[in-house]
C-alpha positions in Angstrom: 20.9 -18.7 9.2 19.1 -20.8 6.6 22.3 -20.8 4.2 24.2 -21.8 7.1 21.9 -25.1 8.2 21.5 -25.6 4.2 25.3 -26.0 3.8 25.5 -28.4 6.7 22.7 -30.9 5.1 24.3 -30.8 1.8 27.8 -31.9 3.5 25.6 -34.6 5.5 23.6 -35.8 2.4 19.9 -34.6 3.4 17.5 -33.0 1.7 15.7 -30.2 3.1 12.3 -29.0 2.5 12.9 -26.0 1.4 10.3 -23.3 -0.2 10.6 -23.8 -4.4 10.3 -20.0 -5.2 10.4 -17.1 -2.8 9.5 -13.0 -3.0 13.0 -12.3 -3.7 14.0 -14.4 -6.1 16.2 -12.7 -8.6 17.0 -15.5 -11.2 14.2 -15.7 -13.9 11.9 -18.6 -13.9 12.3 -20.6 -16.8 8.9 -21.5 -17.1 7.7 -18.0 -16.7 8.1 -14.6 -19.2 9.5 -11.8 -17.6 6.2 -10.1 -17.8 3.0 -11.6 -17.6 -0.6 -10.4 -17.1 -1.2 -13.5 -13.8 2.0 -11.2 -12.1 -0.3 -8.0 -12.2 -1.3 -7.2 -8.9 -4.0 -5.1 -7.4 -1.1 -3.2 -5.3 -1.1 -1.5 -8.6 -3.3 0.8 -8.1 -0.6 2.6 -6.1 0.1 4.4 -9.4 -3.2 6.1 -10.3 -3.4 7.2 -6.5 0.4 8.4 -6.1 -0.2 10.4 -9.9 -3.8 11.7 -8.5 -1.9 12.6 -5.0 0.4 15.2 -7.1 -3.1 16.4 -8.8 -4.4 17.8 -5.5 -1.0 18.3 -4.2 -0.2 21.4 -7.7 -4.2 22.0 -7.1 -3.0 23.4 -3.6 -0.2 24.9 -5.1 -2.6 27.2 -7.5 -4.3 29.4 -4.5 -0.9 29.7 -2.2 -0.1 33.7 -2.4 3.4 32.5 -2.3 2.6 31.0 -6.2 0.5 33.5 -7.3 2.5 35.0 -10.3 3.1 31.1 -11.6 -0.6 29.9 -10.2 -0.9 29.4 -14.0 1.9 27.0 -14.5 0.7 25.0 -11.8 -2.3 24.7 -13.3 -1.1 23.4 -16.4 1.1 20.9 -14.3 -1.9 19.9 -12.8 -3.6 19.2 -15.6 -1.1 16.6 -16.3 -1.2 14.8 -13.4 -4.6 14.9 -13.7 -4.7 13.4 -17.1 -2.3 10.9 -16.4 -3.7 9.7 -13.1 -7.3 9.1 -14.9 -5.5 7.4 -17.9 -3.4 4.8 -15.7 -7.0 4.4 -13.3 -8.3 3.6 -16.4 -5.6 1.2 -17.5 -5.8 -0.6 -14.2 -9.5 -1.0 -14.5 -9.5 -2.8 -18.0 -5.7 -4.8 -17.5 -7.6 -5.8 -14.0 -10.4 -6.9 -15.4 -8.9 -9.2 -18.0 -7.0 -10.7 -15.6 -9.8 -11.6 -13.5 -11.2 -13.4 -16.6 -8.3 -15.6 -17.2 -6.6 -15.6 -14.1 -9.3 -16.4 -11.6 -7.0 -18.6 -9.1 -4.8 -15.4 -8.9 -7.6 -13.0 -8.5 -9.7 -15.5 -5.7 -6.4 -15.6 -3.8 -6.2 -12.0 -3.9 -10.1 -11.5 -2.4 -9.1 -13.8 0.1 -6.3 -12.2 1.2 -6.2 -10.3 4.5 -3.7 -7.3 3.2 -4.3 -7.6 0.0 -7.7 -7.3 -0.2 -7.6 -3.7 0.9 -6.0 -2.9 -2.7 -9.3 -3.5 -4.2 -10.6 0.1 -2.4 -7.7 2.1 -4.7 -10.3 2.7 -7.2 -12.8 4.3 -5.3 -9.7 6.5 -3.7 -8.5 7.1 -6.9 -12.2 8.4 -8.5 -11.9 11.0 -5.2 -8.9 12.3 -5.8 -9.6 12.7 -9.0 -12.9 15.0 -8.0 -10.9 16.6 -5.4 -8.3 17.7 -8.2 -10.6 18.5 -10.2 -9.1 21.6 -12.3 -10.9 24.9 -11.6 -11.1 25.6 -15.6 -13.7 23.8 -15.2 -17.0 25.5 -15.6 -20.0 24.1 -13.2 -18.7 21.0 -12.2 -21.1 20.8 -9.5 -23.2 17.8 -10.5 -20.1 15.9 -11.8 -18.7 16.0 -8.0 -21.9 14.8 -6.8 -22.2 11.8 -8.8 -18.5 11.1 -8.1 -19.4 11.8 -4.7 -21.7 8.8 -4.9 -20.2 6.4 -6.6 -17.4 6.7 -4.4 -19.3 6.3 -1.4 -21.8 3.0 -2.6 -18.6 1.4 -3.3 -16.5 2.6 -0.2 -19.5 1.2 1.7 -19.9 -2.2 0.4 -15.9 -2.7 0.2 -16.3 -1.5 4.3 -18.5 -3.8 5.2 -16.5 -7.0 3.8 -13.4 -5.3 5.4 -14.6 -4.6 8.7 -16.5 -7.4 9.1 -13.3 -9.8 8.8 -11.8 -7.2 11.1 -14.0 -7.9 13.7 -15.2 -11.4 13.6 -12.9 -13.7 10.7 -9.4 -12.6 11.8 -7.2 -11.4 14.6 -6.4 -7.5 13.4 -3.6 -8.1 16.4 -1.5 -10.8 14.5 -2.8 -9.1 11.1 -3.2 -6.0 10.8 -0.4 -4.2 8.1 -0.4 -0.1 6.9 -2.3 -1.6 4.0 -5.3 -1.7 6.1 -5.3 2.2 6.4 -6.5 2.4 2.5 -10.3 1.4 3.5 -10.1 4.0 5.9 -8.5 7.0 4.3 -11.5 6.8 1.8 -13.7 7.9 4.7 -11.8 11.0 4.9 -11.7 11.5 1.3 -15.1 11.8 0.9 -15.5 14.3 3.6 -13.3 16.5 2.0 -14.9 16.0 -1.1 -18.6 16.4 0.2 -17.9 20.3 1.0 -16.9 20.9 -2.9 -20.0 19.2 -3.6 -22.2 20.4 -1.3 -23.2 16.8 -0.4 -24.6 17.6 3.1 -27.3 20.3 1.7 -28.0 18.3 -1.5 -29.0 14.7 0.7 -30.3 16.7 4.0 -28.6 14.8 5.8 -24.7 15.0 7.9 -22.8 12.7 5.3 -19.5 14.5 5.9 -19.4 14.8 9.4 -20.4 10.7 9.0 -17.9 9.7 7.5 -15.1 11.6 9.0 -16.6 9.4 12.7 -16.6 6.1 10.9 -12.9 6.7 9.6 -11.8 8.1 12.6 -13.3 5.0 14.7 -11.7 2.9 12.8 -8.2 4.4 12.8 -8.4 4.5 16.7 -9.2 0.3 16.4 -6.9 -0.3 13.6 -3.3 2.1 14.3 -2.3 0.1 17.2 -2.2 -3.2 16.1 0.0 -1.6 13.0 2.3 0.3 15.3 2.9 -3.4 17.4 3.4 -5.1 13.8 6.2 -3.0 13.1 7.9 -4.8 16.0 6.4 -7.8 15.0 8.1 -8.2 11.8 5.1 -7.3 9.7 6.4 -4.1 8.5 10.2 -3.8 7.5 11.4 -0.5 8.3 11.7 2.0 5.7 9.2 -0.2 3.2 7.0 2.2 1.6 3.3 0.4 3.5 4.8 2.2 6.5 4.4 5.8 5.0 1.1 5.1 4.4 0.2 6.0 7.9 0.5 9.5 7.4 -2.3 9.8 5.0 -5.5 8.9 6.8 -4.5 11.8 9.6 -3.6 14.4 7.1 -6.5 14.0 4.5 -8.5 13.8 8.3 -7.1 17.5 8.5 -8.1 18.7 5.6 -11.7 17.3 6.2 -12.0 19.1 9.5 -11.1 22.4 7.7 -14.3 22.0 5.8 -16.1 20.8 7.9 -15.0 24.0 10.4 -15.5 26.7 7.4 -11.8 27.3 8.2 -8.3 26.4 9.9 -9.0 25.1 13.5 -6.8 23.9 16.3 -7.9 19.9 15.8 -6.1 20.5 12.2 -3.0 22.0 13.4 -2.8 19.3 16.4 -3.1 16.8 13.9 -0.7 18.5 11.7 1.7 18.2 14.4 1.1 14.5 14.6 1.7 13.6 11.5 4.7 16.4 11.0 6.5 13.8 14.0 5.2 10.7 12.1 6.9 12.3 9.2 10.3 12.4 10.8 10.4 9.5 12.2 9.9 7.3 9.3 12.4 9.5 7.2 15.0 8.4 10.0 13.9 4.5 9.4 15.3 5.2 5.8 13.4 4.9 2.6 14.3 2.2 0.6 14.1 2.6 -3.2 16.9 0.8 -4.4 16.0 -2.9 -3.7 14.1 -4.9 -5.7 10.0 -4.3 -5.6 7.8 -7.0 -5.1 5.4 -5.9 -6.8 4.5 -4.0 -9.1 3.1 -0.4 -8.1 5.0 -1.1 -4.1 7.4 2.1 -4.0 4.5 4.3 -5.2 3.2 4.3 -1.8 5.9 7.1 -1.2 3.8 9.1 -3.0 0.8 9.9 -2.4 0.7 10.3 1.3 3.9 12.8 1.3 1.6 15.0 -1.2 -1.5 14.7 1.4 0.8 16.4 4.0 2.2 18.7 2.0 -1.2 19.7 0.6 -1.9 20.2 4.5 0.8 22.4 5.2 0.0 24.6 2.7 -3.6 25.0 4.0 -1.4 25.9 7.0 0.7 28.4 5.5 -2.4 30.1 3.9 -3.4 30.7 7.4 -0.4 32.0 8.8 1.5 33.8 6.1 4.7 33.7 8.0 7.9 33.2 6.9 8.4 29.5 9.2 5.1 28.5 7.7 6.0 29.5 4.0 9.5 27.4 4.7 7.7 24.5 6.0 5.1 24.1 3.4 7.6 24.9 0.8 9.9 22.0 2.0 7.3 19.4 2.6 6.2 20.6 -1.6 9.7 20.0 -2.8 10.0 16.4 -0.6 6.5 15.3 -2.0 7.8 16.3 -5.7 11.4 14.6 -5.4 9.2 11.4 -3.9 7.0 11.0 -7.2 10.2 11.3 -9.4 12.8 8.8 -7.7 10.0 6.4 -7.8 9.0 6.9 -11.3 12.9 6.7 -11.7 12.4 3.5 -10.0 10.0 1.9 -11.6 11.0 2.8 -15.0 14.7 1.8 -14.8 12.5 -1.6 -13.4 10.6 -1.9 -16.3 14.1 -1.5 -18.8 15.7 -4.4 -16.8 12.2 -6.4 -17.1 12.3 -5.7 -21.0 15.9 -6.8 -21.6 14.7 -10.0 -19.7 17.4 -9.1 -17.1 14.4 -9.6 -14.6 10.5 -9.6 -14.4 7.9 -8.8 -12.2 6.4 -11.5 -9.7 3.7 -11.2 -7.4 4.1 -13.7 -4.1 0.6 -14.9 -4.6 1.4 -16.6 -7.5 4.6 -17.8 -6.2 3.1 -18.9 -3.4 0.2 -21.1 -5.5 2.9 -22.1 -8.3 5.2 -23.6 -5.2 2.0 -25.5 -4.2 1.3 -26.7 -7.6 4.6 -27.5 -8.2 5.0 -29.9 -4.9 6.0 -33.5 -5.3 2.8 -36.1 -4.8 4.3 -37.5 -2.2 4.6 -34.4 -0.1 1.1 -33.4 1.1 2.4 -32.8 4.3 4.9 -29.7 3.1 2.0 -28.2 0.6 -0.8 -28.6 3.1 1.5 -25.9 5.1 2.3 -24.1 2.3 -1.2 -23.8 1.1 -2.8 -22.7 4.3 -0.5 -20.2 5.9 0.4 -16.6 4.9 4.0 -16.2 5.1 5.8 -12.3 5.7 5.9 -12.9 1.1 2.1 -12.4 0.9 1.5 -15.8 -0.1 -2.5 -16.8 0.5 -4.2 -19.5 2.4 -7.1 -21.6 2.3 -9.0 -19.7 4.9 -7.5 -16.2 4.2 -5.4 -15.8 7.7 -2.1 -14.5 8.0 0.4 -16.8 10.0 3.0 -15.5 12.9 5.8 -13.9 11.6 8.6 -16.4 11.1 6.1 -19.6 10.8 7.5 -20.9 7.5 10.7 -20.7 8.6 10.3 -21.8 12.5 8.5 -25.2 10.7 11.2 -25.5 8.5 14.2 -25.5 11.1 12.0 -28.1 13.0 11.9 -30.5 9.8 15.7 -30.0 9.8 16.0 -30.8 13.1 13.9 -33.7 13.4 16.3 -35.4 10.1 19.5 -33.9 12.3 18.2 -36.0 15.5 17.9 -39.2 12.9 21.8 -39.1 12.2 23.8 -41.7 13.6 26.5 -40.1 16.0 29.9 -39.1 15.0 32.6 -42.3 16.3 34.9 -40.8 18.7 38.9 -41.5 19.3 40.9 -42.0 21.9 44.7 -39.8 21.8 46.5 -43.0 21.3 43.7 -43.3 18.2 
């Protein structure tokens, strides 16, 4: 539609107000290298958890009876994801934290941010995974899972409040709300699941797992609706990667209410049959791996939550050893394992077109604020709308709220519009004529 009503002001000699740089922008910016430290986004964090995910997910795999005579193999595979996943958590950390020191228009866009602030819980999910995967070789790691445990849960708690509080009282979750707002919550179930390894509940006298599986579930029940209506919406496209990370905070839920039970329970198989549905019906909505990411990290949400459910179906196989239970967990395994290695796939033949300077990585956010920057004086009208609306691109505003779907481009037809309605009309002729 916009090419259309672009053609037809360049045959009637206006100039339209379009955007100077958009998310899907394939030509390489002139002004810009084809990898640079300002386009490193939070949403990166995707890796360490999608690495960490396969960590618990070959963790599971060590004490199913079906893997007994290979249990060691899987632990040596687990090892390696384990490894890796703390390495790249690491990574992010210090590459993060530089950019913050150079970058800080970038990173203050990012904090104000409605969806993309919820990247900044990653590393507490990551350090719990990591404590969850933690490899049985190890001898007496009880005090190492407690301090985990803690860390994890100041910072969960501190990141919640900021979170839930712009929930609640700075922003419409209705018009906003995105899967990326499930990563603050999945934490809460996280940490129940690792409280029963640690033995948190005896060693603080108090409930703390049973806690924070309510305050995750509450806020699941507030937040999963308004993500379900933004699908129609137009916040979520179909078959994007955000959408499968619904499937996490129910099945990690799962595995928390086994420990919290002493043992399998029919609130973990309902659930299981939840998320097996929600499974099923975002495979029919069609992954999509082969367009170009926005970001960098994006398809790694794929990952991560397909090795939560398949983590849970092997707790329900365990239970069960049948041969339909064996099948299913075994298939869910192989889908979780395929996941991590078409997106590594992905992301490295990505990263061999970014370093023949074929293409580069961007980050909308800095699109957004270069397009501002970049603005003619005379046009404070077009960057004052720019600046202070969050398009369906991730670009920031002033006051960190997400506009309607389609706003940027609704206000652009109008402009056209408005310069169409100031054209003379076309003569007309007679027949004789």
């Amino acid at each position: 539609c916009m090419s259309l009503v672009e053609s037809l002001l360049r045959d009637r000699r206006i100039v339209a107000p379009v955007a100077t740089a958009t998310s899907n922008d394939t030509q390489l910016a002139p002004t810009m290298p084809c990898i640079s430290l300002r386009c490193f986004p939070n949403a990166a964090v995707g890796i360490p958890l999608g690495l960490g995910g396969q960590a618990i997910l070959w963790k599971n795999l060590q004490t199913w009876p079906l893997l007994k005579d290979v249990a060691a193999v899987c632990e040596a595979i687990q090892w390696v994801f384990w490894v890796a996943s703390l390495s790249m958590l690491v990574a992010f950390i210090v590459i993060y934290l530089v950019k913050a020191s150079v970058h800080r228009d970038v990173v203050k866009k990012e904090l104000q941010h409605p969806v993309r602030f919820n990247f900044f819980c990653g590393p507490t999910i990551a350090v719990s995974m990591l404590a969850i995967a933690l490899p049985t070789s190890l001898k007496n790691p009880l005090d190492l899972l407690q301090a985990m445990w803690t860390l994890s849960f100041i910072y969960q708690l501190g990141a919640a409040i900021i979170i839930y509080r712009r929930w609640l009282y700075l922003s419409s979750a209705s018009e906003m709300a995105a899967p990326p707002y499930l990563l603050s919550i999945v934490t809460w179930f996280l940490l129940s699941v690792l409280g029963t390894s640690a033995q948190i509940d005896s060693a603080s006298g108090l409930p703390l797992r049973a806690m924070c599986l309510g305050v995750g579930t509450f806020f699941s029940l507030y937040v999963y609706p308004f993500i379900l209506i933004g699908i129609f919406a137009g916040r979520s496209e179909a078959g994007s990667p955000a959408l499968f990370l619904m499937i996490a905070p129910p099945s990690v839920a799962a595995m928390a209410l086994i420990g919290l039970s002493e043992g399998m329970n029919a609130g973990t198989e309902a659930i299981f049959g939840i998320v097996m549905f929600m499974f099923l019906l975002l495979a029919m909505s069609g992954p999509k791996l082969l367009t170009r990411p926005s970001v960098l990290g994006v398809y790694w949400a794929y990952v991560f939550p397909n090795a939560a459910l398949a983590s849970l179906a092997i707790k329900i196989a365990q239970k069960y050893m049948s041969v339909a239970a064996d099948f299913l967990a075994a298939s869910l395994s192989i889908i979780a394992v395929v996941a991590f290695l078409l997106v590594l796939g992905r992301m490295t033949a990505h990263i061999v077109q970014v370093c023949r300077g074929c293409d580069r990585w961007t980050d909308p956010i800095v699109l957004a604020i270069d397009a501002a920057n970049q603005s003619p004086p005379d046009s404070g009208e077009s960057r004052t709308e720019r600046t202070e609306s969050v398009g369906s691109d991730g670009s920031c505003g002033e006051e960190g709220r997400v506009a309607p779907p389609g706003i940027e481009m609704h206000q652009r037809l109008t402009r056209v519009e408005e310069q169409l309605a100031q054209l003379p009309p076309k003569p007309t002729y007679s027949v004789a004529q």
